[in-house]
N, CA, C and O atoms as CSV, one atom per row, in Angstrom:
chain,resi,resn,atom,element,x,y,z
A,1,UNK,N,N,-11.713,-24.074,-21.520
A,1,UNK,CA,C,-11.326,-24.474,-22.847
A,1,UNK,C,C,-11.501,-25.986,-22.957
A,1,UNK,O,O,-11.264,-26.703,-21.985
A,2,UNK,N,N,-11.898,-26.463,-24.080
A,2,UNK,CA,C,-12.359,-28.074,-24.349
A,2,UNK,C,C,-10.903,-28.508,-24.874
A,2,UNK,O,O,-10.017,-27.913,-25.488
A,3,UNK,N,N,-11.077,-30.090,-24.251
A,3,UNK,CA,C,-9.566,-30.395,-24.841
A,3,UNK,C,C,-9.360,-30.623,-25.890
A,3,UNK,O,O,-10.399,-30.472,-26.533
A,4,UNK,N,N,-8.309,-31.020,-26.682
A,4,UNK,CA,C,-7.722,-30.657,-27.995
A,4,UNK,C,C,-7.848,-32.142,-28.261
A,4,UNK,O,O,-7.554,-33.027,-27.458
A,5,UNK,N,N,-8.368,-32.322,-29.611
A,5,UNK,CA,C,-8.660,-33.374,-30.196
A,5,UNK,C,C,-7.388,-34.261,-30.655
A,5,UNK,O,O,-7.307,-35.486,-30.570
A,6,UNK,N,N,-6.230,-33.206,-31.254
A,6,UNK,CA,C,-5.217,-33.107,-32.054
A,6,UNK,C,C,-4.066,-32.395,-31.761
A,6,UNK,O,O,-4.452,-31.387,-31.168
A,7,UNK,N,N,-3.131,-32.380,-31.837
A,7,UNK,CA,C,-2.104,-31.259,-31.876
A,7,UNK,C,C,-2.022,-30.684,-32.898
A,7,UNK,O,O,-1.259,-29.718,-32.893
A,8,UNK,N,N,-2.666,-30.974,-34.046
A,8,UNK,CA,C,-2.888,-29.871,-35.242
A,8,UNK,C,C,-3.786,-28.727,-34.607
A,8,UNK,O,O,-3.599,-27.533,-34.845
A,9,UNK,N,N,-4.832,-29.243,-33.732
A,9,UNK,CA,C,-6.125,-28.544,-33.285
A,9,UNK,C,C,-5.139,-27.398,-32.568
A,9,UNK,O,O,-5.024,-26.207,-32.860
A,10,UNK,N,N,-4.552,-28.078,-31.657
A,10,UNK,CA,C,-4.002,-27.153,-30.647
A,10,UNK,C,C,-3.248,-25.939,-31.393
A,10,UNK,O,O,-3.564,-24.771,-31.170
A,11,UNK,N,N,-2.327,-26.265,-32.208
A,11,UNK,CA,C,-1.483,-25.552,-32.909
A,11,UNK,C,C,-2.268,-24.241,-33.383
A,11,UNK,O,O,-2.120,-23.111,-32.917
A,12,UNK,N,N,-3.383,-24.742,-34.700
A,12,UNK,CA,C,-3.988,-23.371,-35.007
A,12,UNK,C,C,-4.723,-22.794,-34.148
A,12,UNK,O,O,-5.165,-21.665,-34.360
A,13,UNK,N,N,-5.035,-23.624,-32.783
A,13,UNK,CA,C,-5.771,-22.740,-31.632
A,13,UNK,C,C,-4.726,-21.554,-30.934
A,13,UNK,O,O,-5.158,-20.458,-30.578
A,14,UNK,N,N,-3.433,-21.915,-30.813
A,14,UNK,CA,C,-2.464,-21.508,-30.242
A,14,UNK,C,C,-2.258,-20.223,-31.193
A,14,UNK,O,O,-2.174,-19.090,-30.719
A,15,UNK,N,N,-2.165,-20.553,-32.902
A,15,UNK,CA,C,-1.655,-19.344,-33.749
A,15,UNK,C,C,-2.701,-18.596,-33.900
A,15,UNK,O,O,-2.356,-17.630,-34.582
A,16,UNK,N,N,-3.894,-18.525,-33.601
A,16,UNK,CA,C,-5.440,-17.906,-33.284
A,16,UNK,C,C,-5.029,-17.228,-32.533
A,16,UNK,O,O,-4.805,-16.114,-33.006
A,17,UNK,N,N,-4.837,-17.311,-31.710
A,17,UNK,CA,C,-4.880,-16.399,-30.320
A,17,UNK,C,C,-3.919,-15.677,-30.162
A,17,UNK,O,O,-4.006,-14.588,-29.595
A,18,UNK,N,N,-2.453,-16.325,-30.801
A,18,UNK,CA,C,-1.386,-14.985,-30.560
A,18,UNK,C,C,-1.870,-14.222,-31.307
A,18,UNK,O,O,-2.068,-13.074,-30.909
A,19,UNK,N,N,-2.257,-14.631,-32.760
A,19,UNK,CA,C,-2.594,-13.259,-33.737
A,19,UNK,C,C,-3.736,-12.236,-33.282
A,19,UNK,O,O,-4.002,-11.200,-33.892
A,20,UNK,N,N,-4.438,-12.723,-32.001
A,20,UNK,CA,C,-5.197,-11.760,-31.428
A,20,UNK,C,C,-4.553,-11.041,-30.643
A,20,UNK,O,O,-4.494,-9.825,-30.823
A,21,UNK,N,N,-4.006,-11.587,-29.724
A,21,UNK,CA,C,-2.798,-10.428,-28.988
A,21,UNK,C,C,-1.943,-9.730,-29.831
A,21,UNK,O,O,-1.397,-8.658,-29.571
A,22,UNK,N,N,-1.887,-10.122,-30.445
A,22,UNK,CA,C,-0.805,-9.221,-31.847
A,22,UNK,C,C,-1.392,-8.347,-32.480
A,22,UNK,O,O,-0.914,-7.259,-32.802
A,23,UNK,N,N,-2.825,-8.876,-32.787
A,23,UNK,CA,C,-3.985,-7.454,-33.186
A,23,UNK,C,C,-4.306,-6.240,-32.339
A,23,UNK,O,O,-4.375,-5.051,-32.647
A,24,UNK,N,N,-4.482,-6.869,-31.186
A,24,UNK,CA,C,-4.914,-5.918,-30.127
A,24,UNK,C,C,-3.927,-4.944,-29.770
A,24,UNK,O,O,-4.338,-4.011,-29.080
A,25,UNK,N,N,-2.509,-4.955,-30.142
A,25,UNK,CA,C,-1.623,-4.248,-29.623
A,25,UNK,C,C,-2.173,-2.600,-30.047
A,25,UNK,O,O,-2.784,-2.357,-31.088
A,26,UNK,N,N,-1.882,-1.769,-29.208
A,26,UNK,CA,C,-2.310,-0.028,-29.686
A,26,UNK,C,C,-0.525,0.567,-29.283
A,26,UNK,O,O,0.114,0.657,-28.234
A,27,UNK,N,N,-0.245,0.853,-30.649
A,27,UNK,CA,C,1.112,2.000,-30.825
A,27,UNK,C,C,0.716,3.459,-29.940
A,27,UNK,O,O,0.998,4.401,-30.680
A,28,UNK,N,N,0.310,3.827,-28.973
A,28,UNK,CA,C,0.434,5.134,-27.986
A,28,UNK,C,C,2.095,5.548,-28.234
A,28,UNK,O,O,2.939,4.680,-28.457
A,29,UNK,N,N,2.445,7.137,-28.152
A,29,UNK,CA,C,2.992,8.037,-27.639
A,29,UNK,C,C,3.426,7.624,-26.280
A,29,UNK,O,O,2.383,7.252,-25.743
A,30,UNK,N,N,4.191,7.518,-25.614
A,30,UNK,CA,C,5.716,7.093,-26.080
A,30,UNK,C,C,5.941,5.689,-26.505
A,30,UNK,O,O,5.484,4.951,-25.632
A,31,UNK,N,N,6.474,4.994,-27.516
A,31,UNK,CA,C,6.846,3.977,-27.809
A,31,UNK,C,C,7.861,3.341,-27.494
A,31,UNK,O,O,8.880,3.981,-27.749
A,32,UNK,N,N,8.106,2.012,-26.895
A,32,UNK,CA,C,8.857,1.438,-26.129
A,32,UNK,C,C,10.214,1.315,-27.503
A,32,UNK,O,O,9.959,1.396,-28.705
A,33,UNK,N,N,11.752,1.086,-26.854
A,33,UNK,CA,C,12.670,1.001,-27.967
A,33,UNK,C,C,12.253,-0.661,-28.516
A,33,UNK,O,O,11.612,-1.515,-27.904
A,34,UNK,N,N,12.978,-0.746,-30.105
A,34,UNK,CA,C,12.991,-1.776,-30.511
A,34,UNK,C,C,13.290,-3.032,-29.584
A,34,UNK,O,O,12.754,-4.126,-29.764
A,35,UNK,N,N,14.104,-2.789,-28.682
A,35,UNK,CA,C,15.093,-3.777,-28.556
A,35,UNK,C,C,13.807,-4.353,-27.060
A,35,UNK,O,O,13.572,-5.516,-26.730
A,36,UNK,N,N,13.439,-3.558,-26.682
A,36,UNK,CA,C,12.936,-3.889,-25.248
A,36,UNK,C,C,11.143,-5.014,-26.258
A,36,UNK,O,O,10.590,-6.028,-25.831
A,37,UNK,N,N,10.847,-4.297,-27.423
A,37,UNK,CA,C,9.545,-4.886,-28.059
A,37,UNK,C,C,9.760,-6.424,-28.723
A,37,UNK,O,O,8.899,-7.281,-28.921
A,38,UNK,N,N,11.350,-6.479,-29.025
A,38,UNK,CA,C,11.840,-7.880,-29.335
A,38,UNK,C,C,11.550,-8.736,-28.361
A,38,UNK,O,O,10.865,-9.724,-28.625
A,39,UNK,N,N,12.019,-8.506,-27.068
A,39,UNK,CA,C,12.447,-8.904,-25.484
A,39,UNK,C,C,10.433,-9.274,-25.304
A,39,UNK,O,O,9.924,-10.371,-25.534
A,40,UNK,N,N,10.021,-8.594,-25.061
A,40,UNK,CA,C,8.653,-8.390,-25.056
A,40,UNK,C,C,7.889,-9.441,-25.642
A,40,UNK,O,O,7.012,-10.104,-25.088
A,41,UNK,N,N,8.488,-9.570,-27.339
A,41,UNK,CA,C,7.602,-10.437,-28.407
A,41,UNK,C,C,8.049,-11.964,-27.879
A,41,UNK,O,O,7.315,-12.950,-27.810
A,42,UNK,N,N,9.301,-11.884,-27.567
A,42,UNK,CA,C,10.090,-13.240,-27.444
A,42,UNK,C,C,9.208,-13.858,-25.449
A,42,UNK,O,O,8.833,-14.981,-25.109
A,43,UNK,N,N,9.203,-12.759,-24.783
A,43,UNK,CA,C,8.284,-13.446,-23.430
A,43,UNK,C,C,6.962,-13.889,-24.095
A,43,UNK,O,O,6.443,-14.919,-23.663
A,44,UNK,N,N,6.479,-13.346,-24.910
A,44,UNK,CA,C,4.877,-13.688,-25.208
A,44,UNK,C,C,4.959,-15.015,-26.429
A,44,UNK,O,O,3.845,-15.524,-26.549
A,45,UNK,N,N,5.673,-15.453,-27.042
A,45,UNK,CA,C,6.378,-16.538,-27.375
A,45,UNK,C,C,6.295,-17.687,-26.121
A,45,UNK,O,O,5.534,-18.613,-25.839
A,46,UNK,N,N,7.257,-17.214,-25.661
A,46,UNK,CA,C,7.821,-18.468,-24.440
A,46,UNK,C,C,6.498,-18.814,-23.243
A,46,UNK,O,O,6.352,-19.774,-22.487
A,47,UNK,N,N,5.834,-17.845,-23.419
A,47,UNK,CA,C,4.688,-18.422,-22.131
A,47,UNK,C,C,3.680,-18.665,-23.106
A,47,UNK,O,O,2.988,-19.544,-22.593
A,48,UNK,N,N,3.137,-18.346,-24.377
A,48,UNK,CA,C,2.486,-19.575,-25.038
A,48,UNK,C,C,2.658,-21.417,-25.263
A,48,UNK,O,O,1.925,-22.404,-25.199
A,49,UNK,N,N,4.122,-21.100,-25.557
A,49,UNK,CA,C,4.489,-22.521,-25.504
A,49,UNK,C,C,4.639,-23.462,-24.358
A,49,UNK,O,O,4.440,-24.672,-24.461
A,50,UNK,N,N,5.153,-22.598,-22.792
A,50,UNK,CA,C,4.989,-22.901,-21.718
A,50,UNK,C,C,3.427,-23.197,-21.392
A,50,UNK,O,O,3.179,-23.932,-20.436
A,51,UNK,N,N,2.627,-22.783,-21.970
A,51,UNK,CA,C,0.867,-23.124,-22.021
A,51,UNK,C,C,0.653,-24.386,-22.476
A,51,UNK,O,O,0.224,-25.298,-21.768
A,52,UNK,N,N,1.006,-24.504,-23.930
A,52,UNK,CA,C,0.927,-25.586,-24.589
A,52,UNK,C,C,1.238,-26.398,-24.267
A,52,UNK,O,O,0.548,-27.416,-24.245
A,53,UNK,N,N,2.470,-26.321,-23.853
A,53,UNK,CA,C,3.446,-27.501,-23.564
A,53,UNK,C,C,2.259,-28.387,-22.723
A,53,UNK,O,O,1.815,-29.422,-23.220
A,54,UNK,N,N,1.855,-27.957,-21.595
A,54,UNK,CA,C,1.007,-28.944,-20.710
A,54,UNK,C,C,-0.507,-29.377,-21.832
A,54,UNK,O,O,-1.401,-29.964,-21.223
A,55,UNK,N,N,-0.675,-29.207,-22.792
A,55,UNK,CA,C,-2.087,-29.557,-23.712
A,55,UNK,C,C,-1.364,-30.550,-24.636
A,55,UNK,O,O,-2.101,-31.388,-25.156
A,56,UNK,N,N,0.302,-30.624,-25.018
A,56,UNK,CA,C,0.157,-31.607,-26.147
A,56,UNK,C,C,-0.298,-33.062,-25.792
A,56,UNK,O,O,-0.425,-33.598,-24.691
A,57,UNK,N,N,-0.578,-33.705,-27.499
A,57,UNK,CA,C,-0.773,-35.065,-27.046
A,57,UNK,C,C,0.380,-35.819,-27.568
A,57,UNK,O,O,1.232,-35.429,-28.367
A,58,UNK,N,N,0.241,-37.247,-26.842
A,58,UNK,CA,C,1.000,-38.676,-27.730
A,58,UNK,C,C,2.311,-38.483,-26.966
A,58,UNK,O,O,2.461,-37.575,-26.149
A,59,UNK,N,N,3.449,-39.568,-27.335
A,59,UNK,CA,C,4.668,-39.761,-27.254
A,59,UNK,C,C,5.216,-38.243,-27.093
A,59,UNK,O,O,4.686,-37.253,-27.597
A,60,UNK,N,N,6.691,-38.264,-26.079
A,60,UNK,CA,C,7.505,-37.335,-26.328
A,60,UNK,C,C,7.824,-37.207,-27.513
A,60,UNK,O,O,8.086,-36.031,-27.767
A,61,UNK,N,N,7.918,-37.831,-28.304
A,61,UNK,CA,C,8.645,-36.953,-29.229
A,61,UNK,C,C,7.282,-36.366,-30.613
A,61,UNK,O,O,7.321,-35.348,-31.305
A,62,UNK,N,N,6.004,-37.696,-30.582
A,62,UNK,CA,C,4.825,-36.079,-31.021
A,62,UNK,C,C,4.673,-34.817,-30.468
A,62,UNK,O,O,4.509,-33.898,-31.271
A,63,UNK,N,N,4.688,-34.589,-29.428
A,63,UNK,CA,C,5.252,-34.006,-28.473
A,63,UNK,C,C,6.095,-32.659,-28.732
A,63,UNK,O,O,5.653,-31.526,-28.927
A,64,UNK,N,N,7.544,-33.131,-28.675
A,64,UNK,CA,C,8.140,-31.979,-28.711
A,64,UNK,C,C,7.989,-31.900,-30.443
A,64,UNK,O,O,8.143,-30.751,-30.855
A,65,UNK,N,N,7.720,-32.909,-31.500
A,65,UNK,CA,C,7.615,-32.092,-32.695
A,65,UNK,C,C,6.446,-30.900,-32.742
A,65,UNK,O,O,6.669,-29.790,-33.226
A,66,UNK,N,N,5.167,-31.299,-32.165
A,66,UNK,CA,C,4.148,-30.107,-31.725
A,66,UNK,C,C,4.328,-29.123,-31.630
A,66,UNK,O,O,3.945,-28.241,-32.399
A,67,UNK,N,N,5.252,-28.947,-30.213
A,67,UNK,CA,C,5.835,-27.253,-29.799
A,67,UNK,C,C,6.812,-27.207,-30.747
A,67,UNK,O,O,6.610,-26.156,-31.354
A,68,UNK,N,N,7.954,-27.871,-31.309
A,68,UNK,CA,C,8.899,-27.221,-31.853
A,68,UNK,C,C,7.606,-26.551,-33.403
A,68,UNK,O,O,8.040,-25.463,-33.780
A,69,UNK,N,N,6.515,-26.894,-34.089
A,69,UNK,CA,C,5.963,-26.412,-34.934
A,69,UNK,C,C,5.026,-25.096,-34.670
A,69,UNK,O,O,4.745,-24.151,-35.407
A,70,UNK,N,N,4.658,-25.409,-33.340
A,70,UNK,CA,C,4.226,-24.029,-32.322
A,70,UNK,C,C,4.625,-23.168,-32.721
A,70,UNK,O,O,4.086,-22.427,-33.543
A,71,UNK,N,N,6.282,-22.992,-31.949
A,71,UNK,CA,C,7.316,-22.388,-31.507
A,71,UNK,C,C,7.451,-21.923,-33.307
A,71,UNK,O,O,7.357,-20.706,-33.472
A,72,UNK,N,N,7.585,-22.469,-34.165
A,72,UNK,CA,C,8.056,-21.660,-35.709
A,72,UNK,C,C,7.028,-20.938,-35.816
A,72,UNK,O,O,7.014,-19.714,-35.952
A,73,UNK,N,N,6.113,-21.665,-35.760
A,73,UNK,CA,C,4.610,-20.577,-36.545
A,73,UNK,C,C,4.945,-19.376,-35.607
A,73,UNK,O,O,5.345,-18.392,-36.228
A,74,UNK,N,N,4.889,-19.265,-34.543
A,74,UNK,CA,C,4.283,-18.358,-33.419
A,74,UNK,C,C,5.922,-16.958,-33.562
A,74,UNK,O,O,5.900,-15.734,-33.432
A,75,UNK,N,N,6.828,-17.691,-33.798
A,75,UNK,CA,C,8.159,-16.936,-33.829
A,75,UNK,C,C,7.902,-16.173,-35.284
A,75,UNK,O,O,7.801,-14.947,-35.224
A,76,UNK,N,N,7.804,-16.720,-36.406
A,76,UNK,CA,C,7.350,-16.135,-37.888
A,76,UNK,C,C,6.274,-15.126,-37.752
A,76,UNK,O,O,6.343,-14.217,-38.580
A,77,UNK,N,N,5.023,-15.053,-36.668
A,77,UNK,CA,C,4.510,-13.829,-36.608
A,77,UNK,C,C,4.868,-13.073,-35.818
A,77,UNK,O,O,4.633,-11.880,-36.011
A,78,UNK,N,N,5.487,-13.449,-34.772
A,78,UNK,CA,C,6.264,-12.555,-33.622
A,78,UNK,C,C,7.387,-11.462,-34.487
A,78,UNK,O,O,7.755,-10.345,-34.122
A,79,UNK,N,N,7.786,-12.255,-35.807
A,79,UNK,CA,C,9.081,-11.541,-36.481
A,79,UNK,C,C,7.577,-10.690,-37.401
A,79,UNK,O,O,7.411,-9.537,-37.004
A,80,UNK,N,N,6.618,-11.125,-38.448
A,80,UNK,CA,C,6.057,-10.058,-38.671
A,80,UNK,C,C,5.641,-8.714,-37.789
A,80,UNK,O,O,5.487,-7.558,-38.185
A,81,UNK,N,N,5.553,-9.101,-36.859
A,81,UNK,CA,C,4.947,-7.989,-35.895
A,81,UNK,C,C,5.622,-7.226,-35.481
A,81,UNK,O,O,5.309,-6.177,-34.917
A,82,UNK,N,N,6.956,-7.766,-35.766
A,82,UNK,CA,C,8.106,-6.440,-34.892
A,82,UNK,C,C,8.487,-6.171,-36.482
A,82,UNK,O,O,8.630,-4.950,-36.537
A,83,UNK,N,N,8.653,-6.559,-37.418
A,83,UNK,CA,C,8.283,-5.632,-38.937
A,83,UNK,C,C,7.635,-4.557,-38.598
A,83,UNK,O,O,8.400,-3.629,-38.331
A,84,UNK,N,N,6.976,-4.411,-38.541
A,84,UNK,CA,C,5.039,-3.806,-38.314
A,84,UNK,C,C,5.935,-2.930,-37.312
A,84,UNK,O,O,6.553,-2.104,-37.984
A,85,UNK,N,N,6.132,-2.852,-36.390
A,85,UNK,CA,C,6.991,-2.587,-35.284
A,85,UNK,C,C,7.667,-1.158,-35.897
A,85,UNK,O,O,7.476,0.058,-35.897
A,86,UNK,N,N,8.658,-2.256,-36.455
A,86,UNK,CA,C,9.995,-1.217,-36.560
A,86,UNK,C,C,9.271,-0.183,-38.027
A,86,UNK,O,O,9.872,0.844,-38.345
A,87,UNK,N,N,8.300,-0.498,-38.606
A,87,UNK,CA,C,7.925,0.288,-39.994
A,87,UNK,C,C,7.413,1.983,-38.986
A,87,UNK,O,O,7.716,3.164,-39.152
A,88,UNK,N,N,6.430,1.164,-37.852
A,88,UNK,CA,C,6.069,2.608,-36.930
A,88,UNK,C,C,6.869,3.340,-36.350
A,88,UNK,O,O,6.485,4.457,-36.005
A,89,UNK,N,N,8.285,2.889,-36.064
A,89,UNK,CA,C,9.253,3.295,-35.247
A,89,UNK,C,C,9.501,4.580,-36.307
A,89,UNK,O,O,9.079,5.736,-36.313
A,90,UNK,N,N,10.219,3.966,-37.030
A,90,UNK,CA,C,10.750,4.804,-38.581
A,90,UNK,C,C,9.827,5.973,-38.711
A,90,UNK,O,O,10.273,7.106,-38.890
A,91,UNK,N,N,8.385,5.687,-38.616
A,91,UNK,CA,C,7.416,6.984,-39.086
A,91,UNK,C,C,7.150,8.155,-38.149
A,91,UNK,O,O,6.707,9.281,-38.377
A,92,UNK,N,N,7.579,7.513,-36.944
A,92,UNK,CA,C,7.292,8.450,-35.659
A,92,UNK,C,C,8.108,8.722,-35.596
A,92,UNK,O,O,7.934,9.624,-34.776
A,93,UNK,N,N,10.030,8.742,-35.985
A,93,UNK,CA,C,11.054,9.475,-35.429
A,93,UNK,C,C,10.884,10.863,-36.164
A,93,UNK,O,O,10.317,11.206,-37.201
A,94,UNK,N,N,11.525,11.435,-35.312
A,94,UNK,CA,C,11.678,12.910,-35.846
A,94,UNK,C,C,12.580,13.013,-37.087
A,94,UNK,O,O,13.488,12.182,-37.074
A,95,UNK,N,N,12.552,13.940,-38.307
A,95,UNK,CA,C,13.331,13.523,-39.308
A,95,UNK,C,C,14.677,14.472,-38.744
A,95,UNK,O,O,14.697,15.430,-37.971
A,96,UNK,N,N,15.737,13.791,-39.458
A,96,UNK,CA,C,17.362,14.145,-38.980
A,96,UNK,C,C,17.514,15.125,-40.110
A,96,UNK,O,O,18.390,15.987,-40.036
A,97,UNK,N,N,16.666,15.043,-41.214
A,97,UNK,CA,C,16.917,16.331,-42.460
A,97,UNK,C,C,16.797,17.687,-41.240
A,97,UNK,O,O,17.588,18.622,-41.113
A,98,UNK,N,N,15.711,17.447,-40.549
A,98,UNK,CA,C,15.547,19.293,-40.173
A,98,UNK,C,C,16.162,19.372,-39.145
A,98,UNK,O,O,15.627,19.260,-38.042
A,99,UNK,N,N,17.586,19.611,-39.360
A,99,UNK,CA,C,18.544,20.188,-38.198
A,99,UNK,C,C,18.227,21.390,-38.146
A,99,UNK,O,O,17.670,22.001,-39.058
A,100,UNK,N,N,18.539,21.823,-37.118
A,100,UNK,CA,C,18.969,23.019,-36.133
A,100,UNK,C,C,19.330,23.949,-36.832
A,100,UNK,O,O,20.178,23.472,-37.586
A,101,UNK,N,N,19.186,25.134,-37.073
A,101,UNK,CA,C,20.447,25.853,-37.268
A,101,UNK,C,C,21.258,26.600,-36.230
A,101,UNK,O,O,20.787,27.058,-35.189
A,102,UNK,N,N,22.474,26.676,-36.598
A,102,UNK,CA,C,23.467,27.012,-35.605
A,102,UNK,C,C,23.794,28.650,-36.020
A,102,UNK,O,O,24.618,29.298,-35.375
């Protein structure tokens, strides 16, 4: 990878690429629970920025404003995606109308 001109550069390079891992995801039979895909979204979060972190430029504090703008963008699609998420969850449960009969 060529180095980053900018930390603007870096940033939409950074929100590029999660939204490709975020594309690539395939919903298969059995689907993991919500709670473990949060846990999941939030590691793939934290080791992007743990990436970044070593590419920003300038002063600490251009710096941490960089990742802290990372860290929003990248969390705002992490929260669309577990939307997206929980909309499939909902469509794949079994419906609770067709009980049993006893």
């Amino acid at each position: 990878m060529a180095p980053f001109q900018t930390n603007k550069e870096l940033i939409s390079t950074g929100i590029k690429e999660f939204n490709v891992l975020l594309n690539q995801q395939v919903f298969d039979d059995p689907l993991i629970p919500e709670e473990s895909m949060v846990t999941v979204v939030d590691d793939w979060v934290n080791l992007y920025i743990n990436y970044y972190k070593n590419h920003v430029l300038g002063e600490q504090q251009e710096k941490d404003k960089a990742l802290q703008e990372l860290q929003q963008e990248l969390s705002t699609l992490g929260s669309q995606f577990l939307t997206k998420y929980r909309t499939i969850l909902k469509t794949r449960e079994p419906s609770n109308r067709e009980l049993p009969s006893s």
